[in-house]
C-alpha positions in Angstrom: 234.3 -7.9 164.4 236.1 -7.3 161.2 234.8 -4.6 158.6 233.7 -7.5 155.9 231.7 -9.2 158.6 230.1 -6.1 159.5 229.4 -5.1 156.1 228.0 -8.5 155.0 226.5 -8.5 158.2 224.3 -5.2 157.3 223.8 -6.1 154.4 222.7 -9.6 154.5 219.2 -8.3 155.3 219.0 -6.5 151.6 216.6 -9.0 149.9 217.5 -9.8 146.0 214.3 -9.4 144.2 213.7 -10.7 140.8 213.1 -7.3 138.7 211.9 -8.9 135.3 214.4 -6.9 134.0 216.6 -3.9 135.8 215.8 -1.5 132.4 211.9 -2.1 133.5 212.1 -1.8 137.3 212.4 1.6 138.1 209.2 3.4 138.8 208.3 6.5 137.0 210.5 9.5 138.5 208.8 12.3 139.6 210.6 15.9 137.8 212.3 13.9 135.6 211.9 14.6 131.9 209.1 17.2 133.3 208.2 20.5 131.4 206.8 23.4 132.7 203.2 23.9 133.6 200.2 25.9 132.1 197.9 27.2 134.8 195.8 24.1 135.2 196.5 21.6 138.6 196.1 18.1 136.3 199.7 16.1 134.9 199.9 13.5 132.3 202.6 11.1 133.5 203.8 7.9 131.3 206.7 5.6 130.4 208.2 5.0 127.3 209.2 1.3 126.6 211.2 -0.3 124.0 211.5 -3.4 122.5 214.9 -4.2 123.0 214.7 -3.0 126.5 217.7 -0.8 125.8 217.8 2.5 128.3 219.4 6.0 128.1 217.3 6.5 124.6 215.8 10.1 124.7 212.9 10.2 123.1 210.4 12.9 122.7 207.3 13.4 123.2 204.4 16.0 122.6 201.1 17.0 123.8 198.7 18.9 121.2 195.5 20.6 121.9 193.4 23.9 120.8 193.5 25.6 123.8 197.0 24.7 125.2 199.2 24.5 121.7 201.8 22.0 121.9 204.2 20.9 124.2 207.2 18.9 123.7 209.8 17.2 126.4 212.2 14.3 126.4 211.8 11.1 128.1 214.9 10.2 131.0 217.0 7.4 131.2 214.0 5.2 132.5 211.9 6.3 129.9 209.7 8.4 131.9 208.1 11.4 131.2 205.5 14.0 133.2 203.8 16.8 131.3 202.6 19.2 134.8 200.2 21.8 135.1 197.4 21.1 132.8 193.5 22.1 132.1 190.9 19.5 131.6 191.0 19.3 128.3 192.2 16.3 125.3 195.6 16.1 124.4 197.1 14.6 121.6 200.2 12.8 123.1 202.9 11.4 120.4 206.2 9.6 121.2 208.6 10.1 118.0 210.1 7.1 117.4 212.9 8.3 114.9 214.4 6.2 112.7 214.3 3.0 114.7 210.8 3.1 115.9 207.5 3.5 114.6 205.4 6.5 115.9 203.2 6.5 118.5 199.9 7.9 118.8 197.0 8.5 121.6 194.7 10.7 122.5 194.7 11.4 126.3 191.4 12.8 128.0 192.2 14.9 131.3 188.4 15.9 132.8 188.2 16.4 136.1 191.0 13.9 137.0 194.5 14.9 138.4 196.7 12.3 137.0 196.6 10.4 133.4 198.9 7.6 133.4 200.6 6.2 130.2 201.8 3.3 129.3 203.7 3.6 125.5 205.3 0.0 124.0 207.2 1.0 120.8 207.8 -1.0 118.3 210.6 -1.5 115.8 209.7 -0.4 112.2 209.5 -3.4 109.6 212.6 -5.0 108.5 214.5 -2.9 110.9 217.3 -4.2 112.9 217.0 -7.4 115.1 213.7 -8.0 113.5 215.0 -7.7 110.5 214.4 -11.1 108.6 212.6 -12.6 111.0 209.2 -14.0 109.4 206.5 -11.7 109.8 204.2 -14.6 112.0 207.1 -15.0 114.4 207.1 -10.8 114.7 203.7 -10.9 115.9 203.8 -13.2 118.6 206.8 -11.7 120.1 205.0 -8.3 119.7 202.6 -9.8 121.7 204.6 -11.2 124.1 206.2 -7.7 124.2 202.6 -6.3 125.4 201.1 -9.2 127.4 204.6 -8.8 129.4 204.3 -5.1 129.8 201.1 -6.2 131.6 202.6 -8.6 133.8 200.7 -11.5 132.0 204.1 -13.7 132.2 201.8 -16.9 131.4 201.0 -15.2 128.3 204.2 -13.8 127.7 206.1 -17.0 127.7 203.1 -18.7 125.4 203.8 -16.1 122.8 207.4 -15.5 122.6 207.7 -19.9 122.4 205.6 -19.3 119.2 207.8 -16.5 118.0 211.1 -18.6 118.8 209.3 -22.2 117.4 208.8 -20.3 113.7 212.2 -18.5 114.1 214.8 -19.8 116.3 217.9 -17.5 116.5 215.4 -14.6 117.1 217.8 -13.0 120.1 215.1 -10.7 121.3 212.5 -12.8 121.4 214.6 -15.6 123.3 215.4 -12.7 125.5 212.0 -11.4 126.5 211.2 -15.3 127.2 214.3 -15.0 130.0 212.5 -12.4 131.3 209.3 -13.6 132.1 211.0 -17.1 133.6 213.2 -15.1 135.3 209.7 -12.9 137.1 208.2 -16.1 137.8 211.0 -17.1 139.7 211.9 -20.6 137.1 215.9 -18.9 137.2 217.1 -22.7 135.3 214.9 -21.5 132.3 215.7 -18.1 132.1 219.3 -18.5 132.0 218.9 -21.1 129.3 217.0 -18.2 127.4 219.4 -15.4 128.2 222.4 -18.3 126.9 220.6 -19.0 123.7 220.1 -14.4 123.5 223.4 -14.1 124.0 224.5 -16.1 121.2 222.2 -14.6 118.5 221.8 -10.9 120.0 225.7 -10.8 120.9 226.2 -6.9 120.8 223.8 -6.1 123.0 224.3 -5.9 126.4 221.4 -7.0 127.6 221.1 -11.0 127.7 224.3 -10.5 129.8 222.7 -8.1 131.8 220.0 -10.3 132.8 221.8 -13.6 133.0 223.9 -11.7 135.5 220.7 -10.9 138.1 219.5 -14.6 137.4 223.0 -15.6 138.7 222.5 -13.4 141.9 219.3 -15.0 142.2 221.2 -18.2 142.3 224.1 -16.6 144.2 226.2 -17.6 142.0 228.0 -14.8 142.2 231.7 -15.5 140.3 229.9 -16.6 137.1 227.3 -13.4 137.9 230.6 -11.0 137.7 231.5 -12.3 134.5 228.6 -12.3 132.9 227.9 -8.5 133.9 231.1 -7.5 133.2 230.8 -9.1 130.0 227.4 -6.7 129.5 229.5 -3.7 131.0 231.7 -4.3 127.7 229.3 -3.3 125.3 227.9 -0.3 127.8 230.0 0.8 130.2 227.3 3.3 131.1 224.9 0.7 132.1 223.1 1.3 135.5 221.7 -1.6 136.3 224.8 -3.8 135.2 227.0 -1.5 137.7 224.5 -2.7 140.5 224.1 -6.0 140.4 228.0 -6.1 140.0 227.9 -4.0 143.2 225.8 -7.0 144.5 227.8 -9.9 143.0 230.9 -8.1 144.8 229.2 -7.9 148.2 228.6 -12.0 147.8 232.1 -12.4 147.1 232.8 -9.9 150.2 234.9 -7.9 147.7 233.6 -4.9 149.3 236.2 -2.3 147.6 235.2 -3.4 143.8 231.7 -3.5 145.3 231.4 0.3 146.7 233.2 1.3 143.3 230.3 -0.3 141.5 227.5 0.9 143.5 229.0 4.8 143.1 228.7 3.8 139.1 225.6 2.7 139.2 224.3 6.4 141.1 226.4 8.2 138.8 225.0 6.6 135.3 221.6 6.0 136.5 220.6 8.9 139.1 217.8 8.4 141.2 216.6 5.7 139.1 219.1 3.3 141.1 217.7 3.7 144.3 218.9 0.8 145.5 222.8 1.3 145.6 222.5 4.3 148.0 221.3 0.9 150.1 224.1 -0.5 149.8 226.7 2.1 150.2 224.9 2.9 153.6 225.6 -0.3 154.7 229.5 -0.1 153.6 229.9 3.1 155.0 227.9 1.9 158.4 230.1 -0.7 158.7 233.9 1.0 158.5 231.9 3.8 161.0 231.9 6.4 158.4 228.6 7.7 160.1 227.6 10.8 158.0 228.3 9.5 155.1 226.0 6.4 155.6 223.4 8.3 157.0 223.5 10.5 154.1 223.0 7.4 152.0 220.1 5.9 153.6 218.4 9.2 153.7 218.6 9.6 150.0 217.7 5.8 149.8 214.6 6.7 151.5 213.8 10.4 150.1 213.5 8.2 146.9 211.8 4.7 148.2 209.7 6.1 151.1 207.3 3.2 151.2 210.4 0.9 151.1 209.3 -2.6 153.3 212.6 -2.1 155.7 211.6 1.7 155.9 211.0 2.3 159.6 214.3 0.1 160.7 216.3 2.1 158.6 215.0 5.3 160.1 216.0 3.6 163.3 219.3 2.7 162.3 219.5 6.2 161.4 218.7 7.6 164.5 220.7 5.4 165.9 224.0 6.4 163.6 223.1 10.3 164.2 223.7 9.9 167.9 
């Protein structure tokens, strides 16, 4: 059997989940943007999210109290950041949102409880880039889109942000979190009529190409998926996710050279975040017998996705390529 048929063959078992958004997939990574503990056995763990779904913003974050004085760290490329080793005790938590963002405030209560978990949606401040002239009705709906969506209230989601595109109709963003929540609920025609009409008013940002690319996969519609990554890849080349599902479109259109080249991109921009491509390159490097090197990805595939569905026949096909 040839070495494309082999490859496809492993990895025509990868299923293509629909991930909302690649920016918003990853779960929060444990060490990452982590400081250094205080003598207590409790962690405040949270994600930072931003309305333009944009990733590789640092951001940073503190934790006040009396007894512990303040600690500061910086959220990683997911957004994601863990504060270890605390004290019962209430901590003031604030995420700095700079120039772009407004401020973000809570107070987090840690009593008796090992792990707080936080969930921070920042908002733009008023007048301030893409929300800039937009009318101030059409800002709150797709602010709450924004937070019915970080819910996983799609229903909702996709009520408010019509609102917010009805009273304002080149609002990119907007248009762009309603491709998002078609695209989770599967309805892959609407969302890439959504990412189409983002694209056109929200052209410098990567992201509507970005996400009309994994609607394509969905579709496996993988030429016109290329392009439209490669088109987000223009405006950042540092992209993670973008590198991924390119890997992906490649492996559809068994260009499994360009595809290995953009799964090692996606590991190298995105770290651990991009679990997934360590899948994949297991699979291309099972296929042309390069044993080690594809157990050694499917091992660091599962180190990070333990709980993966396909976990115990991957240890099996490990076993199996050890011997």
């Amino acid at each position: 059997m040839s070495l494309l048929k082999l490859v496809v063959l492993f990895l025509s078992s990868l299923v293509l989940v629909s991930t909302c958004t690649p920016t918003l997939a990853q779960s929060v990574g444990a060490g990452r943007g982590e400081t250094a503990g205080s003598g207590g056995s409790s962690s405040i763990q949270g994600r930072v999210y931003f309305p333009d779904r944009g990733e590789g913003k640092a951001i940073r974050v503190t934790i006040e109290s009396p007894d512990v004085g303040t600690r500061s760290t910086v959220t990683d490329p997911d957004g994601a950041f863990i504060f270890n080793g605390l004290r019962s005790n209430t901590y003031q938590l604030t995420v700095e949102g700079g120039a772009d963002y407004q401020t973000y405030r809570e107070s987090v209560i840690l009593q008796g409880t090992p792990l707080a978990k936080i969930i921070v949606q920042l908002q733009y401040k008023p007048g301030f880039g893409p929300l800039a002239g937009a009318p101030d009705d059409a800002v709150k709906f797709f602010q709450k889109g924004i937070e019915a969506s970080t819910k996983h209230d799609n229903a909702a989601a996709i009520a408010q942000l019509q609102q917010a595109i009805a009273l304002y109709p080149t609002f990119g963003l907007a248009q762009n979190e309603l491709g998002i929540a078609y695209l989770s609920q599967g309805e892959l025609d609407k969302a890439i009529e959504s990412f189409v009409a983002a694209e056109k008013n929200l052209s410098t940002s990567p992201m509507p190409f970005l996400n009309h690319g994994v609607a394509l996969v969905e579709q496996k519609k993988f030429s016109d998926a290329k392009k439209s990554l490669q088109e987000a890849l223009k405006r950042n080349d540092k992209l993670a996710p973008a590198h991924l599902y390119l890997g992906i479109a490649a492996v559809g259109l068994k260009e499994i050279g360009d595809a290995e080249t953009a799964f090692l991109k996606a590991v190298k921009f995105g770290g651990d975040s991009i679990a997934q491509a360590h899948r994949y390159l297991g699979g291309i490097y099972w296929a042309r017998h390069e044993n080690k090197k594809a157990v050694d990805e499917l091992e660091l595939y599962l180190k990070l996705r333990p709980n993966a569905a396909d976990a115990d026949r991957l240890r099996k096909t490990i076993d199996e390529l050890k011997k």
